[in-house]
Residue, then its C-alpha position, 0 to 999 in steps of 0.5 A: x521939892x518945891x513947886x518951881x523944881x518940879x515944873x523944872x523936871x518935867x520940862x527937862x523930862x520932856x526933852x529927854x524923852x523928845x516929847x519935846x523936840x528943838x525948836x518946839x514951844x512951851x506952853x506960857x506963864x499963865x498956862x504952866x502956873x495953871x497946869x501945875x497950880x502956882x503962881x506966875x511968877x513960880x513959873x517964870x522962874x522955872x522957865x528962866x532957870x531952864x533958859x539958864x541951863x541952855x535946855x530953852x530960849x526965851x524969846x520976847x514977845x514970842x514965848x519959850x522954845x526948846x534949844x536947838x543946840x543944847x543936848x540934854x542926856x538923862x544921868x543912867x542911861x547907858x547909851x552912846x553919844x549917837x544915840x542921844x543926838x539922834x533922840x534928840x532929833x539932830x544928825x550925829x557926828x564925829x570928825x576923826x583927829x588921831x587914830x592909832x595903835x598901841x601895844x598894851x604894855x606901853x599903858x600898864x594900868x589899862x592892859x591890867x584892866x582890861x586883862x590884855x597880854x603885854x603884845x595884845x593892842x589897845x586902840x586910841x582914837x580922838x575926835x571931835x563930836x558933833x550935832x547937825x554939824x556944830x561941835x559938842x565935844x571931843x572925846x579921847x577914847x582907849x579900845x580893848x582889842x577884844x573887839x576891834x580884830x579889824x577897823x574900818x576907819x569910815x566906821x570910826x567917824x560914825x559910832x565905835x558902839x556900833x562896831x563893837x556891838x557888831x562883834x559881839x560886844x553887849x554893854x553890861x555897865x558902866x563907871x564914871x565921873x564929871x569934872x569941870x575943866x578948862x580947855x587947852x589950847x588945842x582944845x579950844x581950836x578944834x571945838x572952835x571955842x574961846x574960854x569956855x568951860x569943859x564938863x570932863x566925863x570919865x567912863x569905863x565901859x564893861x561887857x557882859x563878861x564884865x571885861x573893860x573894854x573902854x576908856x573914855x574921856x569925853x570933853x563936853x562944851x558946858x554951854x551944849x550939853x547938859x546932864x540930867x538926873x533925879x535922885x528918890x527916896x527909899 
């Protein structure tokens, strides 16, 4: 890993841990190119790629603070999108565009999924999600009746991982995939952006008794949110 990738990771290690929070300031050129022993121009280049990537903004003649509108999530932690908002130290929220019910055999291959009878009810809910009110992304998200018996639509407009812990639901894993993608037109209304590129994250939540119990397909605004990983050797 070079010098510059490292000084990258740590920072972005930082937000995610909320060591560093929004509007806190990075140390400076000739402070980082000490502490991790390179040159000023490695670190200027580092802090350019994280201003690049939204996880800060450069301001002249005044230094590096960390963004108050990028979120940052750590690839592999299982938590909801109210958690990580929260982390991060803004308000979550979500503003509910359609809820409704569907019986199960109207969507054959999540009733074969999620092991529903033909009458059993799967729930569908779209909303927008925001942080300290500024949206983030919209999510389109099926619901395993097994628990969603009884919805309180307040509830709704906050966390679904809440009610379904409630009633008994423990995350055991999850599976998904990103793509990128291009807004629809209702998409661009309701996030109140223009040509904006969209991260597209599919996930499939499973519970303890490794039943799936959600569908998610989560529309992230690319310009706010940003995913984090690391990869290590074996």
């Amino acid at each position: 890993m070079n010098k510059y990738e490292q000084i990258i990771n740590y920072y972005r290690q930082q937000i995610v841990d909320k060591v560093l929070k929004p509007g806190d300031q990075l140390p400076n050129e000739i402070e980082i190119a000490q502490t991790f022993q390179v040159s000023r121009m490695t670190a200027n280049k580092a802090l350019n790629i994280l201003a690049q990537e939204g996880c800060i903004r450069r301001v002249k003649g005044q230094g590096s603070f960390v963004d108050n509108q990028q979120i940052v999530k750590a690839i592999g932690n299982l938590t909801s999108f109210t958690d990580d908002i929260t982390k991060m130290g803004q308000k979550p929220g979500a503003i509910l565009v359609e809820y409704k019910i569907e019986r199960a055999e109207k969507l054959p291959k999540l009733m074969e999924k999620m092991k529903l009878g033909s009458d059993d009810a799967i729930h569908y809910i779209v909303r927008i999600r925001t942080a300290d009110e500024t949206p983030i992304a919209i999510s389109y998200t099926y619901l395993s009746q097994k628990y969603m018996s009884s919805v309180d639509l307040r509830k709704i407009e906050g966390s679904v991982y809440q009610i379904m812990q409630e009633n008994g639901a423990q995350f055991k894993y999850s599976d998904g995939e990103m793509t990128a993608m291009m807004p629809t037109e209702d998409e661009k209304r309701l996030l109140k952006i223009k040509d904006v590129a969209l991260l597209r994250n599919i996930t499939w939540m499973y519970d303890q008794d490794d039943d799936l119990i959600e569908y998610t397909e989560m529309l992230y605004i690319g310009s706010r949110y940003n995913y984090y990983y690391r990869t290590v050797n074996q």
